[in-house]
N, C-alpha and C positions, 0 to 999 in steps of 0.2 A: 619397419612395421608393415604388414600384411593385411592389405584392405581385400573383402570381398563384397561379393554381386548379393543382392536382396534376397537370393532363392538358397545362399548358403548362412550358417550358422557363423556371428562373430566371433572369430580367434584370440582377438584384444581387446585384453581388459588395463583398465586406467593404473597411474599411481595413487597409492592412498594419501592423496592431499588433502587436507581438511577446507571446506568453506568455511570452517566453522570457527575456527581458532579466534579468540577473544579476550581478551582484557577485562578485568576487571572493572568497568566505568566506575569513575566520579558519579555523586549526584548532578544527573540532568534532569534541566528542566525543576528547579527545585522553585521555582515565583509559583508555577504551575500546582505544585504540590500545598504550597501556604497557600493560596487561593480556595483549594478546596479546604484544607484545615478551617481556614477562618470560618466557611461556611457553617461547617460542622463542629463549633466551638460550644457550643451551645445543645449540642443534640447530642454527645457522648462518644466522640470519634477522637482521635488523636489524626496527625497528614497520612495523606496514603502515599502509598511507595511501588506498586508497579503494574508489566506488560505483556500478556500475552493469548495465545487462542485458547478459545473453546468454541465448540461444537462445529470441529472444520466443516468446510461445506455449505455450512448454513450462514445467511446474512448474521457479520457480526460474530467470524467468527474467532474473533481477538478475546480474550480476554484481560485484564488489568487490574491488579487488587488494592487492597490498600487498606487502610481502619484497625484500630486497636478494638475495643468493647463496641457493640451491636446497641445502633441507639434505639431507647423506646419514645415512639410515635405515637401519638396522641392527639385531644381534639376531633369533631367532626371530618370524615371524609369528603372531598368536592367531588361533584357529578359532571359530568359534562354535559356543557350550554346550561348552566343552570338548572339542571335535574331536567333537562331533555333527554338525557339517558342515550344520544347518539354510539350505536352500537359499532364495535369495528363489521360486519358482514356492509353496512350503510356505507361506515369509508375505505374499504375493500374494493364494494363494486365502485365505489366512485373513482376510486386509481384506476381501477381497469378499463374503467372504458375514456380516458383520456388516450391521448392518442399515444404517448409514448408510453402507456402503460400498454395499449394491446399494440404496439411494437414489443415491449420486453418477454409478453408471453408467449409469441411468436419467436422471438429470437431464442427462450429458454425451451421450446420445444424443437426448434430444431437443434438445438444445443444435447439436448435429452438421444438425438438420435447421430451426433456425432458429428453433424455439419454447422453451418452455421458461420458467425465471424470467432474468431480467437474470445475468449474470454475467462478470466479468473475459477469459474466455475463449472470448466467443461470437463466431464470426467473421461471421454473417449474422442476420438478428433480422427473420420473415416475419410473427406477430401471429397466425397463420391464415389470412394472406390467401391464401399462395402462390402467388403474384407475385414475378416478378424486382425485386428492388429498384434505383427510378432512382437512388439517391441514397448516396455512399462516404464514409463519417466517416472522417478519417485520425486519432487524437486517439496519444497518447503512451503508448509499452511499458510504463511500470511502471506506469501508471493514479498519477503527481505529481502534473499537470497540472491545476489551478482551471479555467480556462476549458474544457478538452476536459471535465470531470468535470461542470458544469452542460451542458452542449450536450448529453451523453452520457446524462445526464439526462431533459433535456426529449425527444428522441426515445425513452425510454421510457415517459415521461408519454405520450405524444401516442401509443404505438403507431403510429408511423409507420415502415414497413418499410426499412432501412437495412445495407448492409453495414461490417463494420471493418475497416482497415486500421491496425497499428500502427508508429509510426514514433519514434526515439529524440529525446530533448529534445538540444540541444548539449552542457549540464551532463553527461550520463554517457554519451556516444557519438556516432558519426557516424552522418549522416544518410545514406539510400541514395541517388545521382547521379540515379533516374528519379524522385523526388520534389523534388529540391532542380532538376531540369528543370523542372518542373511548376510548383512556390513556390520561385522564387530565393532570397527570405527565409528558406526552413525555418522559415515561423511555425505555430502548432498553436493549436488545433485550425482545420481546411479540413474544406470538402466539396465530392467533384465530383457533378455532375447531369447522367445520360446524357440526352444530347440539349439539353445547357445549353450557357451560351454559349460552353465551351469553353478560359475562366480557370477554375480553382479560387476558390472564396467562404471565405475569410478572417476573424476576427474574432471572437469567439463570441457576443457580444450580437446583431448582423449576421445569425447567421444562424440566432441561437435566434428572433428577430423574424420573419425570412424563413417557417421552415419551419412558425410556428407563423401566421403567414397566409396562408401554402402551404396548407396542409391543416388548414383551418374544420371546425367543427362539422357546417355542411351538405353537409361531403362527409363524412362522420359520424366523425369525431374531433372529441377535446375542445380546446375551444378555453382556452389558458391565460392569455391578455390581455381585457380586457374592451374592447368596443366603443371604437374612436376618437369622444370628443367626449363622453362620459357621463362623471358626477362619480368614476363607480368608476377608468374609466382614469386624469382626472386623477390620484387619489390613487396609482396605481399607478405613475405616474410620480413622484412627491415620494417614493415610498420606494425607487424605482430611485435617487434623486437622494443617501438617508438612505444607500444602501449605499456608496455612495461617500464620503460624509463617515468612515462606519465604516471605511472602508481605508485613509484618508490619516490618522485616529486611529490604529489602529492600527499604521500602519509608525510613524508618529511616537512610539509605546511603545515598542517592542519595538526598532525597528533603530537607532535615536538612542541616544547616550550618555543620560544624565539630566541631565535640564537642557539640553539639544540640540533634542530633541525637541516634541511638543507633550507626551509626559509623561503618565502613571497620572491626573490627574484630567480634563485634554479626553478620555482617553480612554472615561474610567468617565460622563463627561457623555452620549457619543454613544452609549454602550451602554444609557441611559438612556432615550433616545429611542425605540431600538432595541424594548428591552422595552416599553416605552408604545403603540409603535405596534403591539406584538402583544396587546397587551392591549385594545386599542377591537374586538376581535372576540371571537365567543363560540365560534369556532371557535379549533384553535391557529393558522391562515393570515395571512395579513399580508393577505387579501382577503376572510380569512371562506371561507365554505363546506368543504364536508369532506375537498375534494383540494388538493394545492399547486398557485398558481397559477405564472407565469413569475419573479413577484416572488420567490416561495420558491427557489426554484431558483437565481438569481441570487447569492440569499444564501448559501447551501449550504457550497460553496468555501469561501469567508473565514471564514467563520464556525466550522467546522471545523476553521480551519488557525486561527485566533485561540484557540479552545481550548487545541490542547496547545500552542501557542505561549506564550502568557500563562501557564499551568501550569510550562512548563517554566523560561520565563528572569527571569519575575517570581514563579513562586510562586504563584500565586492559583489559584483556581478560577474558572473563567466558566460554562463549566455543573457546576452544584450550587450555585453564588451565590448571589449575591445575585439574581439574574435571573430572577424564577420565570417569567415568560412564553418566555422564551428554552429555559428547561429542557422548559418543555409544547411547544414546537416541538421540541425535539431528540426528544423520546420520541413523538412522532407520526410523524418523519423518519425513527425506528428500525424503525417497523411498515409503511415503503414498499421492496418490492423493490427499485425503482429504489436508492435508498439503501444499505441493504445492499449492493450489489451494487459500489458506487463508495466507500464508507468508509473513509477511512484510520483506521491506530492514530497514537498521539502518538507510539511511537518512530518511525513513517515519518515523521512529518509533519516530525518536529526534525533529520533526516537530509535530508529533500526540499527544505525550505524555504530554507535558507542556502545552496543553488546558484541557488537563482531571484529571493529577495528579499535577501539578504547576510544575517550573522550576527545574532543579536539580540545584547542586554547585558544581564549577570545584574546582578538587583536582588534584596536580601532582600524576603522575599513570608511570606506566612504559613504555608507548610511548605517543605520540600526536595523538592520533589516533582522536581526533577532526577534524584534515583537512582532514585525511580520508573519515572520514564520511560525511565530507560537501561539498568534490569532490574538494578542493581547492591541492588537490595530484594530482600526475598522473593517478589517478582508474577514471578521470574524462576528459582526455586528450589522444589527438590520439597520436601516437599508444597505443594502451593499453595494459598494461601490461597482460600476463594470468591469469588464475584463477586458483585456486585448493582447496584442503583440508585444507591448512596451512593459508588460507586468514584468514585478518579481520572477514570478513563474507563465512565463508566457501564453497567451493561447492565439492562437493563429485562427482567422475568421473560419474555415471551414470546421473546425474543435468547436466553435463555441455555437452551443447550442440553445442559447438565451436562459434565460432565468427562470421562466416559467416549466419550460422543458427541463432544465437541472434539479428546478423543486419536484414536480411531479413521479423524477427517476427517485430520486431519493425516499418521497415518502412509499409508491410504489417498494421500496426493497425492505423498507422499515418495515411495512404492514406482510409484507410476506414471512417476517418469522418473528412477529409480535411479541407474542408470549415467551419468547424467550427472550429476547430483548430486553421485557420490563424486569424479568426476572433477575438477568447479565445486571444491569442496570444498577438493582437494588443492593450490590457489593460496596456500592457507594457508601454506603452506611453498617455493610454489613461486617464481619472478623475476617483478618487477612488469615491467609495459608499456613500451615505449618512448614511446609518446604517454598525454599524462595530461589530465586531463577536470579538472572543479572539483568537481563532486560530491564529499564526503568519502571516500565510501569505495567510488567508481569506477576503474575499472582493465579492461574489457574488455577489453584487452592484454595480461593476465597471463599469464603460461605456469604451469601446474600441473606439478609434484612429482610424474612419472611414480613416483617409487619408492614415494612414500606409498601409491600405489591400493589396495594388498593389505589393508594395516592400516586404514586410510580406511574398506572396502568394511565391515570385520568391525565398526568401531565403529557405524557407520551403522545394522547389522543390528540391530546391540542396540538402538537408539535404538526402531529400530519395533519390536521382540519387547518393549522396555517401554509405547511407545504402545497395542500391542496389549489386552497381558496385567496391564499395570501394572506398574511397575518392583518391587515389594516381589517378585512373583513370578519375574525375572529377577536378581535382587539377586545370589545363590547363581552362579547361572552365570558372571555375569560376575566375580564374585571367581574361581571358580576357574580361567577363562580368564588371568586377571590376574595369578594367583600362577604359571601353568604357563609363561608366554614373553614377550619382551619387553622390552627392554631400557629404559633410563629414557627416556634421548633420541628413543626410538621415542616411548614415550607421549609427552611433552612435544610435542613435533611432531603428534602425532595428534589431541592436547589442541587443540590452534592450529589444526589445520584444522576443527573443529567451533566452533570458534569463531566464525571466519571465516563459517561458515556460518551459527551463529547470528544475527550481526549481519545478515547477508544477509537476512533472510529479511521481505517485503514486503506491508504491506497496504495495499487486497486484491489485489494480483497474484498473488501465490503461494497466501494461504487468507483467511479473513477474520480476526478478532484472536483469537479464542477458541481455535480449532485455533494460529494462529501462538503464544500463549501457551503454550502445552502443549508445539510443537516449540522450543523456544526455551529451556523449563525443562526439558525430555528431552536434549537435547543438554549442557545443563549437565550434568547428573546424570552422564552419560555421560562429557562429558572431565574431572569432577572425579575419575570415578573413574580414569580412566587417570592422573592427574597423582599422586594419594593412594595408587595401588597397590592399593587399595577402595573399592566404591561407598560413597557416604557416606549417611544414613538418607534415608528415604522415605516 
């Protein structure tokens, strides 16, 4: 292969490997799905069935269908604060001027002009340079995608100036006709290079290799491979080589019946390795020194998704384990932007992963960390418990941004695309799609429950006046909204479409876990009390 310098045109274009290739899943996630039927037994819905985006870009931009017949709502509509008639422009400025709310506006303005930290929603990414960018990442709308999330990666390790484009996986939507012009395959992640040869470059390894000998150190970026023919590269290839045995271990765990498979102990042998080889450094890096090299990055992905994989369908812990080198990698991984910025939660990861790799199979494991992960625990219910290092899903003290800060991100991103939201929202109750997707709980086809909007809009309202204010200081209001209008069927239906949305809600496309934690247990607190006829404690 023939790498060249940033001022010539790439030669090499990838193989056509698919990210995409997928299984059929089993029903996931199916308690999930009765939960909202029951809701809606009564308001003219049958369970819903799935997952996917709409309106990329914008907060929320997943969508998820579900619903047989379109329920009719009825009874008076509630107002908010009891016919205070508190308007969103009121809780609008009131996000904005907390303080992490005129941090996000700041951060989305320089985001707007290509600088900034890494994040889900930047569409151009200049470094400083201020330069047109030659080079167009296409990687996947809800930020799934293992291969687009390492590639996505390394061009922010490498500060190499790139624009995004996002484009839907097959699992939860169709592809647009000028891209699937482009890659007949619809394979993800691609990059095109103005003035290249004109095919789109394919492949992610391809072209994480490419761009990271595209643009050398002596043209002053950092170089994340070490020199061809030196013992460092050797070794950097036997652990390119170790990642791979880790992935064919674990689909052999996890997607294999037991006994099927290669099985919990090849698996725990390779993870063995794994930790060993981050342990012959004195850095956390799998090459030593103080940044991640291409090897890290490589690993990223799977390793992520082996997480709350193994958490959820066997039960075990992989970070907080037995693994301690593995844990000192993850908690170095938490303090890089890049990272942050592409992190899934375990509830995304157990929703994502069984359209791309097919379903796993539950094994008893050493807790239930199933309802964990599905928020049918308390990590999903107000008050909420703290966070720290020893969680499920870990957060390391410089991550956790308290709780007040995590509500306030969240209702900030809510109120930024409101109206769509309540709309998204009202598929809860409204007719699934004619074309159906695999993803669990895709439905881009839905049609939303124009009649919900009203009650929809006012439940929504309260969610953010408790994200704002804290729910204990809304508690009052919303009971006596509760007690003044309303019929059951109305709530119950209202219940189910905050549901709907709760499930929806994706990391990190829509926030990162701590804000999504917060909307997720706000939104419960919310349709419990429409379903109870009172907010329940806080």
């Amino acid at each position: 292969m023939r790498y060249l310098t940033p001022v010539t045109v790439f030669a090499v274009w990838g193989l056509f490997l698919s990210c995409e290739g997928f299984f059929v899943p089993r029903a996931v996630s199916t308690s999930r799905r009765r939960e909202t039927a029951g809701d809606l037994k009564e308001a003219g819905r049958g369970e819903q069935s799935s997952l996917r985006m709409w309106n990329p870009g914008k907060m929320f931009g997943s969508v998820l269908g579900s619903g047989a017949a379109m329920a009719k709502l009825g009874g008076p509509a509630l107002t908010v604060g009891g016919g205070e008639g508190l308007s969103l422009d009121v809780l609008r400025d009131r996000a904005e001027k907390t303080t992490v709310g005129q941090k996000l506006r700041e951060e989305k303005a320089l985001r707007e002009k290509g600088e900034g930290l890494p994040h889900t929603d930047a569409k151009i990414r200049l470094f400083g340079t201020g330069e047109n960018p030659k080079i167009t990442l296409y990687r996947d709308s809800a930020a799934w995608c293992p291969y687009c999330q390492k590639t996505w990666m390394l061009f922010e390790e490498k500060r190499v100036p790139f624009r995004i484009e996002k484009i839907n996986m097959r699992s939860y939507g169709d592809k647009p006709k000028e891209f699937l012009a482009k890659v007949p395959g619809g394979l993800l992640p691609v990059i095109e290079v103005e003035g290249g040869p004109g095919q789109p470059i394919t492949e992610s390894q391809v072209i994480m290799n490419l761009v990271d000998r595209s643009f050398p150190e002596s043209a002053g970026y950092r170089d994340l491979m070490p020199p061809k023919g030196t013992p460092l590269f050797k070794r950097a290839q036997e652990l390119l080589s170790l990642e791979r045995d880790l992935f064919r271990a674990w689909c052999g765990y996890v997607f294999y019946p037991p006994g099927f498979g290669g099985g919990r102990d090849d698996f725990d042998r390779v993870m063995d390795r794994v930790d060993a080889a981050l342990g012959e450094t004195e850095g956390p890096w799998f090459l030593g020194g103080t940044e991640p090299s291409l090897v890290d990055l490589t690993y990223v992905p799977h390793v992520e998704r082996i997480a709350a994989s193994v958490a959820y369908w066997k039960g075990r812990k992989v970070r907080g384990g037995k693994w301690k080198n593995v844990d000192r990698w993850f908690d170095a991984l938490d303090e890089r932007p890049s990272y942050q910025a592409t992190k899934g939660d375990f509830y995304t990861h157990v929703m994502d992963i069984p359209p791309q790799y097919g379903d796993g199979f539950f094994e008893r494991g050493d807790a239930d960390y199933k309802s964990v992960i599905e928020g049918k625990a308390e990590n999903w219910r107000l008050p909420l418990p703290p966070v720290g290092p020893s969680d499920l899903e870990p957060v390391i003290p410089s991550a956790n941004v308290g709780d007040e800060a995590a509500r306030h991100h969240a209702a900030w991103k809510l109120l930024s695309n409101f109206e769509n939201v309540v709309r998204f929202s009202c598929r809860g109750v409204g007719a699934v799609g004619q074309k159906k997707f695999s993803a669990p709980l895709a439905d881009p086809y839905a049609v939303p429950n124009e009649d919900a909007q009203a009650d929809v809009n006012v439940a929504l309202q309260y969610v953010v006046m408790a994200l704002l204010q804290g729910a204990p200081q809304v508690k009052d209001k919303l009971n006596a909204d509760l007690a003044a209008g309303g019929d059951s069927g109305t709530r119950r239906a209202v219940a189910a479409c905050l549901h709907y949305l709760r499930d929806r809600v994706g990391v990190p496309r829509d926030m990162p876990y701590l804000p999504a934690r917060q909307l997720r247990a706000h939104l419960n607190w919310v349709a419990d009390a429409y379903l109870e006829g009172s907010a329940p404690a806080c």
